[in-house]
C-alpha positions as CSV (number, residue, x, y, z in Angstrom):
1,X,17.4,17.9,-1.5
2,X,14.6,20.0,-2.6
3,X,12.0,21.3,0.2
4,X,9.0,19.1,0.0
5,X,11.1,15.3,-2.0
6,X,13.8,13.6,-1.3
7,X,14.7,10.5,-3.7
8,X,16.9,7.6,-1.3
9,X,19.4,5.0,-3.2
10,X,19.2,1.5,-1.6
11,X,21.1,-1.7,-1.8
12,X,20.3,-4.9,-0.8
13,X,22.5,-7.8,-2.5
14,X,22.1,-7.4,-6.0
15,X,18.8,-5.5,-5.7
16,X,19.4,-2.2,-5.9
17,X,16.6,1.2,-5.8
18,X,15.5,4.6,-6.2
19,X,13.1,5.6,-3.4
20,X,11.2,8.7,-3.6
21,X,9.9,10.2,-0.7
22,X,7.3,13.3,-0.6
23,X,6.2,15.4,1.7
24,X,2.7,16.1,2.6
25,X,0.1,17.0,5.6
26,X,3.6,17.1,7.5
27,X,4.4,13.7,6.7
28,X,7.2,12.1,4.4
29,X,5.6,9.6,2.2
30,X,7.4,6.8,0.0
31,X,5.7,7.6,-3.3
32,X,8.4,6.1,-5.8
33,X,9.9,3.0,-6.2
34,X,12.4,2.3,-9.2
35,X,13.4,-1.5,-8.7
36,X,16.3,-3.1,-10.8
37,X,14.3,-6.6,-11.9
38,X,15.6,-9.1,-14.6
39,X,14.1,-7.4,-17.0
40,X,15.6,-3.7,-16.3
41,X,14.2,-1.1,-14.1
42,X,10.6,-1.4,-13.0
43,X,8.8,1.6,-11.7
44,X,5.8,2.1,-9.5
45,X,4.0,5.0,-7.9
46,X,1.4,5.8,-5.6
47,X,-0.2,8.5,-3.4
48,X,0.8,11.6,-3.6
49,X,2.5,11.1,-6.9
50,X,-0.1,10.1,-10.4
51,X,-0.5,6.2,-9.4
52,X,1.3,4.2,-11.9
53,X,1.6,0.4,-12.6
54,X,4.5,0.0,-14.8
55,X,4.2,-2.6,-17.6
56,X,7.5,-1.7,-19.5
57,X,11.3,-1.2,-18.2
58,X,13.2,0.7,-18.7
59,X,16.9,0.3,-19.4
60,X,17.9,3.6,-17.1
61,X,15.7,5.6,-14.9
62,X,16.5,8.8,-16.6
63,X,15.5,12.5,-16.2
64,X,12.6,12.0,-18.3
65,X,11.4,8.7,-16.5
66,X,11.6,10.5,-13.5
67,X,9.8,13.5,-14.3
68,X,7.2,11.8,-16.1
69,X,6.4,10.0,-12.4
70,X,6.5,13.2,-10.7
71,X,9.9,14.0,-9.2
72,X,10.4,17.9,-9.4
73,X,13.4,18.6,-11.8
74,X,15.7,19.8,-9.2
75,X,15.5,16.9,-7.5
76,X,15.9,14.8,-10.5
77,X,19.2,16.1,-11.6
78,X,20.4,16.1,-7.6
79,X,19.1,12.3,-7.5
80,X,20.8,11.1,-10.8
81,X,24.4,12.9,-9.8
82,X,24.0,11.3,-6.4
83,X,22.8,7.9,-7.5
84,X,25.8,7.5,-10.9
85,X,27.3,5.1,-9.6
86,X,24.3,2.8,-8.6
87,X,22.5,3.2,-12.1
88,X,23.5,0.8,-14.9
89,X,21.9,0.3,-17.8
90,X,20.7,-3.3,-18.8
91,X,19.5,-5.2,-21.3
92,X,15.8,-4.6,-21.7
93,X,12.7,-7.0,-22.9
94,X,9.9,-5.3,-24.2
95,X,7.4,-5.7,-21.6
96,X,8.2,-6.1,-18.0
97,X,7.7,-9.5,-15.5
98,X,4.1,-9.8,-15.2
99,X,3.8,-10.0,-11.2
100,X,1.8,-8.3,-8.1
101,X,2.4,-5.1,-9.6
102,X,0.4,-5.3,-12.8
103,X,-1.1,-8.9,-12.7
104,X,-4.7,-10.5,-13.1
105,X,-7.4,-8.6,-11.5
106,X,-8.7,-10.9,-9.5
107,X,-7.7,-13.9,-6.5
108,X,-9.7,-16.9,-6.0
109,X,-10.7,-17.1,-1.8
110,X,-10.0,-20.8,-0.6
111,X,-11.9,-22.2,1.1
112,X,-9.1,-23.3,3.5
113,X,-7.7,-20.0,4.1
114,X,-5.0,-18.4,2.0
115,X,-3.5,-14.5,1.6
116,X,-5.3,-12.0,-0.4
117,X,-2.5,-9.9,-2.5
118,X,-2.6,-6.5,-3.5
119,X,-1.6,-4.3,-6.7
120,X,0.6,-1.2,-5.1
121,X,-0.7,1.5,-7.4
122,X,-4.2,0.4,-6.1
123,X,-2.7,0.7,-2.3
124,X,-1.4,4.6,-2.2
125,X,1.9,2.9,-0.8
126,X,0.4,1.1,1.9
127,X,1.5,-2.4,2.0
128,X,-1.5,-4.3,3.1
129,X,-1.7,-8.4,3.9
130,X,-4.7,-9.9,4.5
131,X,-4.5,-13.8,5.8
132,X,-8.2,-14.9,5.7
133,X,-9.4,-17.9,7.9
134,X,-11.6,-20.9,6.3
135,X,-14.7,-20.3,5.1
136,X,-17.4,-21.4,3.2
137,X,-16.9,-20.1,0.0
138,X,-17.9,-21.8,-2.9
139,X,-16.2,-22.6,-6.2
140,X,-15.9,-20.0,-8.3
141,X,-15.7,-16.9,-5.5
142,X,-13.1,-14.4,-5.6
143,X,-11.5,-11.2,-4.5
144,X,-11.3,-8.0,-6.0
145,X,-7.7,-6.6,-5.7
146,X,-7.2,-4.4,-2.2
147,X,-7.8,-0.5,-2.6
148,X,-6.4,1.3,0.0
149,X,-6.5,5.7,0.2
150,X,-5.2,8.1,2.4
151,X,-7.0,10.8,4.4
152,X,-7.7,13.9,2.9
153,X,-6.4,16.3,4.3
154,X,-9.3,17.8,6.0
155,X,-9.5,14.0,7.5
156,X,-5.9,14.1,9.0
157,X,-4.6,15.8,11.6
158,X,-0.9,17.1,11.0
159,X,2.3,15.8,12.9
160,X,3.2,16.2,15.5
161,X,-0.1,17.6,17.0
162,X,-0.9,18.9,20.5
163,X,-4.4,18.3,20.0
164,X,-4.9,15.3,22.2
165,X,-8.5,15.2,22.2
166,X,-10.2,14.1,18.9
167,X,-8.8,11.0,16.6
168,X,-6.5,11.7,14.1
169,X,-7.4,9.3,10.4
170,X,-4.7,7.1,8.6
171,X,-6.2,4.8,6.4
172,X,-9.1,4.0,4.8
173,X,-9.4,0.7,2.8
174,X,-12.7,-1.7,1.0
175,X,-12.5,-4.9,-0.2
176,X,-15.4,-6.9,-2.3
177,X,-15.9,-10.2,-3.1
178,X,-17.2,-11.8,-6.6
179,X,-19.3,-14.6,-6.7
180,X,-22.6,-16.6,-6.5
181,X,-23.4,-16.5,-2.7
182,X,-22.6,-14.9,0.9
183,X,-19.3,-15.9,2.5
184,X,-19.0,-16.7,6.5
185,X,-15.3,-16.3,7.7
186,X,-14.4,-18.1,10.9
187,X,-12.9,-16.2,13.3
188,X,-9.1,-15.9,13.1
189,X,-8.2,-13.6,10.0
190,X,-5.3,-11.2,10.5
191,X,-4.8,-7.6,8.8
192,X,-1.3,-6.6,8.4
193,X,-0.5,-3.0,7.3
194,X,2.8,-1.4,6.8
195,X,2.6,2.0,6.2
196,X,4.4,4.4,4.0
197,X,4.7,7.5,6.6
198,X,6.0,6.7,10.5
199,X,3.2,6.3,13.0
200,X,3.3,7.6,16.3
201,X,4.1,4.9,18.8
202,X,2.4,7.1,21.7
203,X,-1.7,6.1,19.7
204,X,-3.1,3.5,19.8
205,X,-4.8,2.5,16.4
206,X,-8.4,1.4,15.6
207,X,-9.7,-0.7,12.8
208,X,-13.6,-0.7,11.8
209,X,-15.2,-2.5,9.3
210,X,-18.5,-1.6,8.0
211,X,-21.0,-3.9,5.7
212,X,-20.1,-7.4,7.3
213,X,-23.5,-9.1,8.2
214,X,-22.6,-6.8,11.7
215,X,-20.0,-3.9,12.6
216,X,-16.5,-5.3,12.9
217,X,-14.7,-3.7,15.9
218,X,-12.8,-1.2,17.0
219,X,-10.3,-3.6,17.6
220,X,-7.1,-2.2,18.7
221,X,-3.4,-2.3,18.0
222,X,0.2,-0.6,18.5
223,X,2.6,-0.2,15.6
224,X,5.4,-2.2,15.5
225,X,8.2,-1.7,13.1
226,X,6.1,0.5,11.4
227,X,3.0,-2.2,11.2
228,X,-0.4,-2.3,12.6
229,X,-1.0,-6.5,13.4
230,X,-4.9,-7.2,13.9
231,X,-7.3,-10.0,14.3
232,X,-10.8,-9.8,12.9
233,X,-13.9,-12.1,14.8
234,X,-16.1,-14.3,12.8
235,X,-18.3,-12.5,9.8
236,X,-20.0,-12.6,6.7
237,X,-19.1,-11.1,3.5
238,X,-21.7,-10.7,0.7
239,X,-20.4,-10.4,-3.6
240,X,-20.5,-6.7,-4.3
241,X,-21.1,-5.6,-0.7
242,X,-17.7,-3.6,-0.3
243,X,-16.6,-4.2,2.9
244,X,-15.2,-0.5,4.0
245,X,-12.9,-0.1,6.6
246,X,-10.7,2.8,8.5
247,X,-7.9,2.5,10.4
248,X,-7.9,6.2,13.4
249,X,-5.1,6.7,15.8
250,X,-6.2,7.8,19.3
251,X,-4.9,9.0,22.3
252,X,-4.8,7.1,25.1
């Protein structure tokens, strides 16, 4: 393992997957994902690695694959030796499954509720589920995917940190509607965020959204295997308002 990646093989029934992990602002982040689909092996990679939405697979993740996403070289040949056994070539289509990862650009909002879905590359590695409550959009109104970025690192704080007196930043994330007229949410919609470095269970996390009809929170919440759960009040979204929100970790 090289200083600053490390590149995990994983197993779950017949899924099997290269994960690459690297380190930043004192923090391991899961950049890389190879993932062995019906069509071959599908890559995709976000923050800090060049984002990447994969549209073709590939019959091996080789050396050049995994350069070309960002792995150093010493780590490639470390991963590959390691990882032999795991990696088998398949029979490849030409283009990969057309899914989440690199699908349409846009979700229609229900008026009845429903789940807004994300694109990874768009997420920096965070997986984000949004659960919207009814509302009154109308025909025709929909949702831009989810964008998602991590501090910079003059916005984070580095871990572990003795300096318990200031907030330290962990995600920032907009949404924005498209359609023909403002949309009232009823209270009840739910944020979900998994994250791709561990939190410290000793903060307690705020979420604030900006450019509702009115401020939306801080509400608060405690990770949980990894997850920040919350529940957002009643508000109104305008079409190409971006709602903009951030998610800071405070001491108690």
């Amino acid at each position: 393992m090289v200083k600053d990646a490390a590149l995990l093989s994983w197993g779950i029934g017949g899924n099997h997957g290269l994960m690459g992990l690297i380190r930043q602002y004192d923090r391991w982040w899961d950049a890389l994902e190879y993932r062995r689909e019906i069509d071959g092996w599908i890559d995709s990679a976000s923050y800090p690695l060049p984002q990447k939405c994969s549209l073709v697979a590939q019959a091996l993740p080789n050396t050049a694959a995994l350069l070309e996403d960002g792995l150093p070289r010493e780590l490639v040949a470390a991963a590959l030796l390691h990882s032999a056994g795991l990696l088998q070539s398949k029979p490849v289509r030409k283009t990969a499954m057309v899914d989440r990862r690199c699908g349409q650009l846009l979700g229609s909002i229900d008026s009845t509720g429903g789940t807004l879905w994300q694109i990874p590359s768009y997420t920096s590695g965070y997986d984000i589920t949004i659960a919207y409550s009814k509302n009154d959009a109308r025909t025709g109104t929909s949702a831009e995917p989810l964008y998602a970025r991590p501090p910079t690192e003059a916005e984070i704080i580095p871990y572990p940190t003795t300096l318990h007196f200031i907030s330290t930043a962990v995600l920032y994330f907009d949404l924005t509607l498209d359609g023909s007229a403002p949309v009232t949410f009823q209270p009840g919609t739910t944020v979900d965020i998994w994250f791709p470095f561990v939190l410290d269970d000793a903060l307690s996390y705020d979420l604030t959204i900006g450019f509702a009809d009115g401020p939306i929170g801080p509400i608060y919440s405690k990770p949980f295997d990894n997850v920040l759960h919350y529940k957002l009040p009643g508000f109104t979204a305008t079409p190409d308002r971006t709602l903009m929100a951030e998610i800071d970790g405070n001491w108690p």
